[in-house]
Kinemage of the C-alpha trace (Angstrom):
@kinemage 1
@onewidth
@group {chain A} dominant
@subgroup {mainchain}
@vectorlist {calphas} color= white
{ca unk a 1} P 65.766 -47.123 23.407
{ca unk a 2} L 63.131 -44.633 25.567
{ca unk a 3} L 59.858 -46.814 25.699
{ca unk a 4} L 56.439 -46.016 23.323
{ca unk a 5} L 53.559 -45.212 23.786
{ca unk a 6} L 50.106 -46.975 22.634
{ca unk a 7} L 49.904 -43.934 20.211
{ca unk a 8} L 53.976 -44.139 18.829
{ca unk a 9} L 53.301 -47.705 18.447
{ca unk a 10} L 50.431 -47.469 16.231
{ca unk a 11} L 52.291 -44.499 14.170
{ca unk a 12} L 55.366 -46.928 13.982
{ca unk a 13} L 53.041 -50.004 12.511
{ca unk a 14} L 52.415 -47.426 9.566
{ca unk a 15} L 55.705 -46.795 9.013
{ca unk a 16} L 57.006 -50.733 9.162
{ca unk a 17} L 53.705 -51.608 7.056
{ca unk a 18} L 54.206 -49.187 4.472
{ca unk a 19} L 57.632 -47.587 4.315
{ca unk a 20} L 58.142 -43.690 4.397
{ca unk a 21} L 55.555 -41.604 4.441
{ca unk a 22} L 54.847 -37.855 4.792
{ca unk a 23} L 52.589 -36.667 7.593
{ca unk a 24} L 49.781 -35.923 5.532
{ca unk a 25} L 49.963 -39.350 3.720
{ca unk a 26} L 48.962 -40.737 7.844
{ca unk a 27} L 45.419 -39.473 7.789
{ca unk a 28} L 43.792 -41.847 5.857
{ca unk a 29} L 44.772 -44.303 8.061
{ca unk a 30} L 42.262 -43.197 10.551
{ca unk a 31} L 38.661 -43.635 10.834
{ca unk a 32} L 36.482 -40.536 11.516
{ca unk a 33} L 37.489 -38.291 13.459
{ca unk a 34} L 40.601 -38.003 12.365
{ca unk a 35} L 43.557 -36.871 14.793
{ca unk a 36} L 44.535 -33.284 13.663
{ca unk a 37} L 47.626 -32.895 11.499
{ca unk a 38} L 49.567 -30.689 14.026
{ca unk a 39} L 49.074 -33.890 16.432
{ca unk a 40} L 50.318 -36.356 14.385
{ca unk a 41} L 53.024 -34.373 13.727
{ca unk a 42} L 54.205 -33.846 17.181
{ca unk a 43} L 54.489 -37.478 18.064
{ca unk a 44} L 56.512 -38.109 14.720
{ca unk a 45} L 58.977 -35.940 15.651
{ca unk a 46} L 58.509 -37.177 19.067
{ca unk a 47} L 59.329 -40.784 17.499
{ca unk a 48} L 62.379 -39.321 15.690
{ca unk a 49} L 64.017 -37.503 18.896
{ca unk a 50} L 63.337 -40.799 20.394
{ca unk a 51} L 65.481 -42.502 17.388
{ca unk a 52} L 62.789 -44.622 15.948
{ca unk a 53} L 62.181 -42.315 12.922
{ca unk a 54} L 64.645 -40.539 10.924
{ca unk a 55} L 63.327 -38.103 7.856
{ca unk a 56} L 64.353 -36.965 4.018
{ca unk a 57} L 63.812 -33.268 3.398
{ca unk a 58} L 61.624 -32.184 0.226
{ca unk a 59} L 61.525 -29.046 0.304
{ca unk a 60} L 59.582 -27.621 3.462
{ca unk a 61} L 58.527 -30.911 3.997
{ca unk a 62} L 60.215 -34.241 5.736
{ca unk a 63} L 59.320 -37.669 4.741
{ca unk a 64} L 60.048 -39.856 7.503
{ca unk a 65} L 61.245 -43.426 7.638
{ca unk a 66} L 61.494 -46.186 9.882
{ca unk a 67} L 65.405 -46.301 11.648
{ca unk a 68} L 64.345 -49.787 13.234
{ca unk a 69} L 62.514 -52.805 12.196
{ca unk a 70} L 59.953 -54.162 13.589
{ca unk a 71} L 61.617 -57.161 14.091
{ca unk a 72} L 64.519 -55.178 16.103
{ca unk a 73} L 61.848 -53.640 17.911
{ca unk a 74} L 60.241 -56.594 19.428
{ca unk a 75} L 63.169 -57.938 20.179
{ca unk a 76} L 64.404 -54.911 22.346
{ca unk a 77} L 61.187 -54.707 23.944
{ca unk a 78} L 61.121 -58.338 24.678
{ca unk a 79} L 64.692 -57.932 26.239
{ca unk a 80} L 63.448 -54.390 28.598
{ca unk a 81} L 60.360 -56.696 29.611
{ca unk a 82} L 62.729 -59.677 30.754
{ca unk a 83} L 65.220 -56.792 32.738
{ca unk a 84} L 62.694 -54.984 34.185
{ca unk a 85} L 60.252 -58.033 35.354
{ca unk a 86} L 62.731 -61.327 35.168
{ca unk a 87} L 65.621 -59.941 36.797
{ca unk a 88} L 67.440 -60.343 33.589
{ca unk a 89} L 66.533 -64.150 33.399
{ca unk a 90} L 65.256 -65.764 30.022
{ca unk a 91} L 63.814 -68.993 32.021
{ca unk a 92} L 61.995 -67.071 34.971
{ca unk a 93} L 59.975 -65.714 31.882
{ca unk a 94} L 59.453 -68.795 29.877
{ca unk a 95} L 58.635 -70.667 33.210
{ca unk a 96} L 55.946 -67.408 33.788
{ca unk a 97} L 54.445 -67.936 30.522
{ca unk a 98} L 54.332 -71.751 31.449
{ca unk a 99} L 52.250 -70.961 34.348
{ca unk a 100} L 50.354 -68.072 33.896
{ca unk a 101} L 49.527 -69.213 29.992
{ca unk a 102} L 48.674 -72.555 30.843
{ca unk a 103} L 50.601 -74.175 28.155
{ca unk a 104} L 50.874 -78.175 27.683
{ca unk a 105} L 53.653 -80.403 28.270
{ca unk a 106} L 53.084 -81.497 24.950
{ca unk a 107} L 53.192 -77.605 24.145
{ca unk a 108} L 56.329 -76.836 25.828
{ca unk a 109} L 58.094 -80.277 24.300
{ca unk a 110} L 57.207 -79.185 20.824
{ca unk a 111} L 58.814 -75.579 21.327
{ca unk a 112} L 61.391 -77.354 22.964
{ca unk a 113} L 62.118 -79.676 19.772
{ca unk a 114} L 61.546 -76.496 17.471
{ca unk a 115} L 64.373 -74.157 19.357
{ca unk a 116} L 66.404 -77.334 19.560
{ca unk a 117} L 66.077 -78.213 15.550
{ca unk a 118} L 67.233 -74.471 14.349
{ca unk a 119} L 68.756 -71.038 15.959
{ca unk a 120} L 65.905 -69.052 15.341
{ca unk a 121} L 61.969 -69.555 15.147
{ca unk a 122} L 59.435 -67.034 13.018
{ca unk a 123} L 55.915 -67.127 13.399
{ca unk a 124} L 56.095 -69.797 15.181
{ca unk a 125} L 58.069 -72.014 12.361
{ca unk a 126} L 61.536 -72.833 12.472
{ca unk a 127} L 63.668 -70.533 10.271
{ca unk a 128} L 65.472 -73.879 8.913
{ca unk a 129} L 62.027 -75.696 7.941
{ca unk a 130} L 60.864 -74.654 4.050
C-alpha cells in the first residue's frame, strides 16, 4: 500500500476510532481553525484512491469507512520500515532498537520469554495470558 501522510494518518485514526463517518461529521474533531471542508475532502478521497477508505452512497453524499485496520496497518508499515531500512531482516531491526533504545538485558530476556510463551504479543501482553 502507497505510504501516508502525517495528515492521512490523523484522518485514518478517526475513522479506526470511530467507524464511518461523513465528511462533515470530521470537523468537530478539530480545534479552531478548523481545516476547510473542501480540504478534508480531498485527502479522503485521496485515502480511498489510495485503498485505505472505501465509501456508502446516501444520496449526494458518501459515508466513508475504514478498508484496513489499524492493526493491519501497523503491521504493513512495520514490514515497509524493515524492507526499506533492514534489508528485509527482522533481527537487524530488533538488534537497532537494542542499541539505539538502550534496552536492558533483563528487558530483552523478558520479551524474549513473552514471544517465546505465545505466537503473538498485544500491548505489550501476551495474547495467551488472561
Amino acid at each position: 500500500m502507497k505510504r501516508l501522510t502525517a495528515k492521512e494518518e490523523e484522518i485514518m485514526g478517526f475513522f479506526w476510532e470511530k467507524g464511518p463517518l461523513f465528511v462533515k461529521e470530521m470537523l468537530p474533531f478539530y480545534s479552531d481553525p478548523k481545516p476547510h471542508f473542501n480540504t478534508l475532502s480531498t485527502i479522503v478521497r485521496g485515502l480511498e484512491e489510495k485503498g485505505y477508505l472505501a465509501h456508502n452512497t446516501y444520496g449526494n453524499t458518501y459515508q466513508y469507512y475504514a478498508v484496513l485496520s489499524e492493526d493491519e496497518f501497523r503491521k504493513n508499515t512495520l514490514k515497509g520500515v524493515i524492507s526499506k531500512y533492514f534489508n528485509n531482516s527482522f533481527m537487524s531491526a530488533v538488534s537497532s532498537l537494542v542499541q539505539e533504545e538502550d534496552i536492558s538485558v533483563s528487558e530483552l530476556k523478558k520479551l524474549i520469554e513473552e514471544v517465546e510463551k505465545g505466537p503473538q504479543i498485544v500491548n505489550g501482553k501476551s495474547a495467551n495470558s488472561k
